[in-house]
C-alpha positions as CSV (number, residue, x, y, z in Angstrom):
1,X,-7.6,-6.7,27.5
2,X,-10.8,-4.8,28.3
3,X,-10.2,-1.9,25.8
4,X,-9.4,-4.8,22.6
5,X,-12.1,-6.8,23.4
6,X,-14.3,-3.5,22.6
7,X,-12.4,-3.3,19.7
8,X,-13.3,-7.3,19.0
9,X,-16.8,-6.2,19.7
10,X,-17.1,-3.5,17.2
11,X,-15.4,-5.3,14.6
12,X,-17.8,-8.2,14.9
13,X,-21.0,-6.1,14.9
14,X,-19.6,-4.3,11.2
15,X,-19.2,-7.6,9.8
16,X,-22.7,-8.7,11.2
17,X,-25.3,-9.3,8.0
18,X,-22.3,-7.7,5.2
19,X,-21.0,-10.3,2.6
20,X,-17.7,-11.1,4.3
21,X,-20.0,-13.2,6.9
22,X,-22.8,-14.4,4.3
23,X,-19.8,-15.7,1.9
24,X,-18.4,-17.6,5.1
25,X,-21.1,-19.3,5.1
26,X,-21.4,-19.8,1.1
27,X,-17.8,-20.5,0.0
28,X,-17.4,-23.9,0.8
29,X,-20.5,-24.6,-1.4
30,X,-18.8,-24.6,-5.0
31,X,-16.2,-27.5,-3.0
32,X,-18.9,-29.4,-1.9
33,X,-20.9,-29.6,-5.5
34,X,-18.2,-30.1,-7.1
35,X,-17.0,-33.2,-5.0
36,X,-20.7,-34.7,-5.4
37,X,-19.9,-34.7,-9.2
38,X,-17.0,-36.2,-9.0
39,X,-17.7,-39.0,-6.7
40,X,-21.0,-39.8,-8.7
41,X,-19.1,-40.5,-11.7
42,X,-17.2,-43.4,-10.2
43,X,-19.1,-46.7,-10.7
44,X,-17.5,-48.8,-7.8
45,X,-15.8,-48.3,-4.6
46,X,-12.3,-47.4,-5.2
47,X,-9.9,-48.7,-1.8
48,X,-8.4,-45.9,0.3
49,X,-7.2,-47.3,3.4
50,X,-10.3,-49.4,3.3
51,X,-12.4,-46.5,4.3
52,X,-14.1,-43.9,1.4
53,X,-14.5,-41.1,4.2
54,X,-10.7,-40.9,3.8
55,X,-11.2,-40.1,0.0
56,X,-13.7,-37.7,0.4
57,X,-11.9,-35.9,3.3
58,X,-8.3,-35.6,1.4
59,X,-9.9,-34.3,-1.9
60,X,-12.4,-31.7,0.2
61,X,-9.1,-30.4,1.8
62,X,-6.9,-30.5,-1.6
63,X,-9.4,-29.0,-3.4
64,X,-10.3,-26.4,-0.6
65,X,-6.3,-25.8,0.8
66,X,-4.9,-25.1,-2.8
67,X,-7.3,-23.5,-4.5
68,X,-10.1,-22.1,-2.7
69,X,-9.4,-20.7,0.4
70,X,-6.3,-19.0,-0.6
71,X,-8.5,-17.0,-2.8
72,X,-11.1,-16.8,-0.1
73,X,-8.7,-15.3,2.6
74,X,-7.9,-13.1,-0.1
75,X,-11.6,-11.9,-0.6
76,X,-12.5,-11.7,3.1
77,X,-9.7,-10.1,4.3
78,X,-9.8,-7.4,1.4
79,X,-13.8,-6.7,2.5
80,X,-12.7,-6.4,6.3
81,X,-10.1,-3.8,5.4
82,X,-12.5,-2.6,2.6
83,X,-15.1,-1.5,5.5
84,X,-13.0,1.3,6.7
85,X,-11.2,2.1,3.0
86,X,-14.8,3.1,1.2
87,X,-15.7,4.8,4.3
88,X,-12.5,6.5,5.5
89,X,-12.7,5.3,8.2
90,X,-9.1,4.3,9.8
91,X,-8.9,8.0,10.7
92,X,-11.5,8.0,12.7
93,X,-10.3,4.7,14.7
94,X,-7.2,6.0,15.1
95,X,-8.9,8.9,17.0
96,X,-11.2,6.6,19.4
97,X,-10.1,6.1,23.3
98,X,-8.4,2.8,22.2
99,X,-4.7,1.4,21.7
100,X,-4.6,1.5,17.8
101,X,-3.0,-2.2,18.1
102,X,-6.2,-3.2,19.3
103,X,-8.0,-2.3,16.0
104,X,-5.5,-4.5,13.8
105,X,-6.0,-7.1,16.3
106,X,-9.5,-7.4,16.4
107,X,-9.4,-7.8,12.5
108,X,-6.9,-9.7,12.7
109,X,-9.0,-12.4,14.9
110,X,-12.3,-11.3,12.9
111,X,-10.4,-12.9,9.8
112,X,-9.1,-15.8,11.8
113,X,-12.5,-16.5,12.8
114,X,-14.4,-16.5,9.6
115,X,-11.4,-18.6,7.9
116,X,-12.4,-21.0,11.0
117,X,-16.0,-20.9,10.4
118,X,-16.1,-21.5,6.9
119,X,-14.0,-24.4,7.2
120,X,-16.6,-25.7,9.8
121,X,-18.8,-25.4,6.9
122,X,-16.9,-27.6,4.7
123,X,-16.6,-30.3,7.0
124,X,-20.4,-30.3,7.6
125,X,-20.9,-30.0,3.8
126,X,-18.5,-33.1,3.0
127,X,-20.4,-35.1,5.8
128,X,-23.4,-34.2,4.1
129,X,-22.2,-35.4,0.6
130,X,-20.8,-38.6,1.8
131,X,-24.4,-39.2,3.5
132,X,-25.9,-38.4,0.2
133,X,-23.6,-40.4,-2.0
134,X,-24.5,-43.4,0.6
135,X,-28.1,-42.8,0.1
136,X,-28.0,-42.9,-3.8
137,X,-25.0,-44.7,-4.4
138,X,-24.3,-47.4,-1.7
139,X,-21.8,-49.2,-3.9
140,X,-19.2,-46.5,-3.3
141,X,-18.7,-47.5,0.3
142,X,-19.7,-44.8,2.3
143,X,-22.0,-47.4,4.5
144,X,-18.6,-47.5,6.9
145,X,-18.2,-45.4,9.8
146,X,-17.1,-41.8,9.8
147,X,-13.8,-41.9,11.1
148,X,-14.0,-38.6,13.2
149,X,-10.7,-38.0,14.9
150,X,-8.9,-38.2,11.7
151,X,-11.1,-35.9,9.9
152,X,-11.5,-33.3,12.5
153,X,-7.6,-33.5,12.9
154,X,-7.2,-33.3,9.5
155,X,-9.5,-30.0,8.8
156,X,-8.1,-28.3,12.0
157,X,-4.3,-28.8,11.0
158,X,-5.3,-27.6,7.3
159,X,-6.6,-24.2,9.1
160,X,-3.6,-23.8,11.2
161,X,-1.6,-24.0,8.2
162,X,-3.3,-21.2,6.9
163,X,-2.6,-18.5,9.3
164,X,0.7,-17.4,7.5
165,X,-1.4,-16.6,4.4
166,X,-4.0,-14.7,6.5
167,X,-1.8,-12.3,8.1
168,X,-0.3,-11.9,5.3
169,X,-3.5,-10.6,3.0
170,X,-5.1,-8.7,5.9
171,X,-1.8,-6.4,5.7
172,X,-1.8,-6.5,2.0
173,X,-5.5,-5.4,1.9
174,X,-4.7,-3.0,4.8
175,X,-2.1,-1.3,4.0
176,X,-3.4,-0.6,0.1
177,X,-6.6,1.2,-0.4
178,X,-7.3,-0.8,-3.9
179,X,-9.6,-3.6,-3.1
180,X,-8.3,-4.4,-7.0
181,X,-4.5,-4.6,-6.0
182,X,-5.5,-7.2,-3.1
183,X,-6.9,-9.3,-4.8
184,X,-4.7,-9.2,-7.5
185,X,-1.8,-10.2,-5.1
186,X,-4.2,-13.2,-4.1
187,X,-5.0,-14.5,-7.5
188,X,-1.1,-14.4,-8.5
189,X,0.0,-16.1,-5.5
190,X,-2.4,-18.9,-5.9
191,X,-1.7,-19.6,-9.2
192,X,2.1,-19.3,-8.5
193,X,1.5,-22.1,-5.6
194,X,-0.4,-24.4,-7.8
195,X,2.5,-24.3,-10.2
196,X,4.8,-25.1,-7.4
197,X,2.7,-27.6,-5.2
198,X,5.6,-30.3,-6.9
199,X,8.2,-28.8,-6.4
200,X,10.5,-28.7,-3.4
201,X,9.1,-24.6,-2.7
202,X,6.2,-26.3,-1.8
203,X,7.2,-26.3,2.0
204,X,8.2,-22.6,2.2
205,X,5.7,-21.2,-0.2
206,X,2.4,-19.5,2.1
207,X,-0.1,-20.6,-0.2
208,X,0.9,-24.0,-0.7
209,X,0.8,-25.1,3.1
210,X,-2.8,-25.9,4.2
211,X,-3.2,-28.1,0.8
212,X,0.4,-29.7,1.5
213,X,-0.4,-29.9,5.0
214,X,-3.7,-31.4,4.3
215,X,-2.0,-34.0,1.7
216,X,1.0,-35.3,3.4
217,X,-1.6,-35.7,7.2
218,X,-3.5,-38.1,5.1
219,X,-1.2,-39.9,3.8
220,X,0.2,-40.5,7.2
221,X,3.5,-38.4,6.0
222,X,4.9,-35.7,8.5
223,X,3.5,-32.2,8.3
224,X,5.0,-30.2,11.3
225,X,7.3,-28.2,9.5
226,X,5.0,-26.9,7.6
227,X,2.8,-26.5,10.1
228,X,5.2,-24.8,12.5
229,X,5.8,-22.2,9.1
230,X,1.8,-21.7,8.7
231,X,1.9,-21.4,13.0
232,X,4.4,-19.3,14.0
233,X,4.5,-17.0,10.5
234,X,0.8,-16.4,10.9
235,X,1.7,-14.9,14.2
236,X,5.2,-13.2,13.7
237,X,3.3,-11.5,10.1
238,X,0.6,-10.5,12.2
239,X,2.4,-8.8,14.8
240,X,4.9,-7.5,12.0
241,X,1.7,-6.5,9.9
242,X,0.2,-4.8,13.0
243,X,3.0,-2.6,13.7
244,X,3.2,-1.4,10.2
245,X,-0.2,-0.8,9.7
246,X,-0.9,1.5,13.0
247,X,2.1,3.6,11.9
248,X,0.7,3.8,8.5
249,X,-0.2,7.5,7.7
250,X,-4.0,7.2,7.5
251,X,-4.3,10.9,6.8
């Protein structure tokens, strides 16, 4: 335990001041703006469960689970695994007084950790919208209280959901040099989930569960099958990933 959590601590002082942490920080931005413009367009309180902080929640996560943080995971894991590709660097980790597993693992929770951190963010940000849209535009209803337990549920099941995808990208962008070819795997597959979201590949499809997940939790449908997939994938394709990468030849 000792020896990973060096690992951890190394890991976390690269990504210190680089743009995988800034962008954490920046990516739930574009969400935010773009759910103040839509909310200002409406002219009168539209009912949702009597309660606009429902609204505001379920389109921060639908907007954020199917279409931005797939392609987020996709850009911070590929600058992660870019830190030791540009540099040639897995070598020389290899060679340190350390398990190599603990050098997957530690990027493995890095990644897990900004995911989680930017998702923070966005439920900071959509607090702050709804508390400016009650400021300017009181007829839109967002005078009632925040309902917190649902929200917080709601934003930490989305991010569970999300694991499966996570794993999966860090060993995409680990295992191939081209920060190109990563990404290119991310755009496809989000594009490929949006054309699925309706269908019934919805619920097996990575990239479709946080938005699914967040959809179905507020309507009050059940999510924990695709939950359990996001869950216990996340960790099955990170220990999978992890024992394919340390084998990988690095030389």
């Amino acid at each position: 335990m000792n020896k990973f959590l060096c690992a951890l601590s190394a890991e976390l002082l690269k990504v210190k001041r680089t743009l995988a942490f800034w962008l954490t920080l920046l990516a739930p931005l574009p969400v935010a703006l773009m759910l103040l413009m839509i909310f200002l367009q409406q002219v009168e309180q539209i009912g949702y469960r009597d309660n606009r902080w429902y609204s505001l929640s379920q389109n921060s996560l639908v907007i954020w689970g199917l279409l931005m943080l797939p392609l987020f995971v996709t850009l911070e894991t590929g600058l992660l695994s870019a830190l030791e590709h540009n540099n040639k660097t897995w070598k020389q980790l290899y060679a340190l007084p350390l398990p190599q597993w603990t050098i997957y693992a530690a990027k493995q929770f890095v990644s897990m950790g900004l995911i989680g951190l930017s998702m923070i963010f966005l439920l900071a940000m959509m607090v702050g919208v709804g508390l400016l849209l009650n400021r300017f535009r009181p007829t839109l209803g967002f005078a009632a209280h925040i309902p917190w337990p649902t929200i917080i549920q709601a934003y930490l099941l989305t991010y569970l959901a999300s694991w499966l995808i996570i794993s999966l990208h860090l060993w995409v962008s680990a295992h191939w040099p081209s920060f190109v070819a990563a990404m290119g795997v991310g755009i496809v597959a989000t594009v490929a989930g949006v054309l699925v979201i309706e269908s019934d590949w919805a619920r097996i499809y990575p990239w479709t569960l946080p938005g699914l997940v967040a959809i179905n939790f507020m309507e009050g449908d059940a999510v924990a099958a695709e939950l359990a997939l996001g869950i216990v994938g996340g960790i099955v394709a990170a220990l999978a990933a992890g024992w394919e990468v340390t084998r990988h030849d690095v030389l």
